[in-house]
C-alpha positions, 0 to 999 in steps of 0.5 A: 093763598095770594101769590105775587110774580114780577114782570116787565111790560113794554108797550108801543100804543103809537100816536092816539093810543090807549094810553090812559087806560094802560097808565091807570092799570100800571098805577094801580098796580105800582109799577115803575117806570123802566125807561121809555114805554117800560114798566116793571110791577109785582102781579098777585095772583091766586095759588092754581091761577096762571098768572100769566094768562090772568095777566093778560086777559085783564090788560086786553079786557081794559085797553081798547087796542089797535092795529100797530099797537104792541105789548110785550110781557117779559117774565121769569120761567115758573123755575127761575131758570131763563127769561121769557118774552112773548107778545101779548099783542101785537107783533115784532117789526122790522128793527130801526138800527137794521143797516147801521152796523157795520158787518164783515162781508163772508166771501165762499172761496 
């Protein structure tokens, strides 16, 4: 019996990336866009099927993915207890905003 799960996907493909390989998939996976290089879609995926993993393995089996290029799938816990991100490729890396807050300075007396 199919099964459906929502997701969130976030991607940075850089200059030259795979990009019509990745708009075609989410079109025809009706997602919507939720800002910049943010989609939200519905997955069906069959009952015992992890649909995790399906997810992932269809999305690295038709992009052609690089060095730098990063997906990250956001998803609810199988009980709907609390959120989970993960990298289905890539990895984090240094945030752009690091140095413009303003942090109070913690003096050891």
């Amino acid at each position: 019996m199919a099964k459906m799960k929502t997701y969130w996907l976030s991607y940075d493909l850089g200059v030259g990336g795979d990009y019509e390989s990745l708009y075609s998939w989410l079109d025809n996976h009706k997602a919507k866009p939720c800002g910049d290089s943010v989609a939200y879609f519905k997955y069906q995926y069959e009952e015992g099927e992890n649909p995790d993993e399906k997810l992932k393995n269809e999305l690295l089996d038709c992009l052609d993915l690089k060095g730098g290029n990063k997906l990250y799938l956001i998803r609810r816990k199988e009980d709907g207890s609390s959120i989970l991100g993960s990298f289905i490729y890539g990895t984090r890396s240094a945030a752009p905003w690091v140095g413009y807050g303003s942090h109070d300075t913690i003096v050891d007396e």
